[in-house]
C-alpha positions in Angstrom: 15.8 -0.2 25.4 13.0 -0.7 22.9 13.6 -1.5 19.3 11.0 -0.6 16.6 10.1 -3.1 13.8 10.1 -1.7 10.3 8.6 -3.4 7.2 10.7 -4.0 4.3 9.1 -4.0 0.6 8.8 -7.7 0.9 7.1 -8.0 4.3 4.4 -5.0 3.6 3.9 -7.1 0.3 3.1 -10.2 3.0 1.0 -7.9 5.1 -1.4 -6.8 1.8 -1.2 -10.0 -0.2 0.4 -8.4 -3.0 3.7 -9.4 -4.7 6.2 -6.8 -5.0 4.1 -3.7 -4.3 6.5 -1.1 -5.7 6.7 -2.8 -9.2 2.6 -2.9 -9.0 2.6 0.9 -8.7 1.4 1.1 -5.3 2.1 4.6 -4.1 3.7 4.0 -0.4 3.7 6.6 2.0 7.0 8.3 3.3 9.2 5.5 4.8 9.3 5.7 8.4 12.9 5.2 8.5 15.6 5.1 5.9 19.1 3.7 6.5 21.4 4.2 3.4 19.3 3.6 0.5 16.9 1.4 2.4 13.2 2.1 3.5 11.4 0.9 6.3 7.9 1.7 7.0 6.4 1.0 10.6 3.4 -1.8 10.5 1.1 0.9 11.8 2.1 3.6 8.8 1.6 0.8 6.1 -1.9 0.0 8.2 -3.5 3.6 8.1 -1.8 4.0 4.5 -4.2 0.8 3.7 -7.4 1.4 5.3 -7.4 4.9 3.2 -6.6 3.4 0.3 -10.1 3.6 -2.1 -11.6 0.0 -2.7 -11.6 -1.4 -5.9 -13.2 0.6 -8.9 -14.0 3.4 -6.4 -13.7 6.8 -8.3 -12.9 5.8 -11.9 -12.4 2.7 -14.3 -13.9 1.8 -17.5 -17.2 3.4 -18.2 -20.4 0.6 -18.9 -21.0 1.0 -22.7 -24.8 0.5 -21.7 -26.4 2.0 -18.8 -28.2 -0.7 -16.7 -32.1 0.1 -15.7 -33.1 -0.9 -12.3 
């Protein structure tokens, strides 16, 4: 028999580099499995969930107060 390995909060925080992703507003994808009241997300969910994640500053942020010529 074959057991699955599901991420916790902390270890998909590990995975990403970021500390506490839920308090950072991250929005996570359904959990993968759910066992009382806790959520576990496989590595390869929390994988596709990053790579479509939009880079940095992509589709919004600040506007530049002056428009820079080229």
């Amino acid at each position: 028999m074959s057991h699955k390995k599901f991420l916790s909060l902390k270890e998909i925080g590990e995975r990403l580099g970021i500390v506490n992703p839920a308090s950072k507003g991250y929005r996570l994808p359904e959990p993968d499995a759910l066992i009382g009241r806790t959520r576990g997300w496989l590595p390869e969910t929390i994988d596709a969930w990053n790579a479509s994640r939009p880079g940095r500053g992509v589709g919004g942020g600040r506007p530049r107060k002056h428009q820079v010529d080229e």
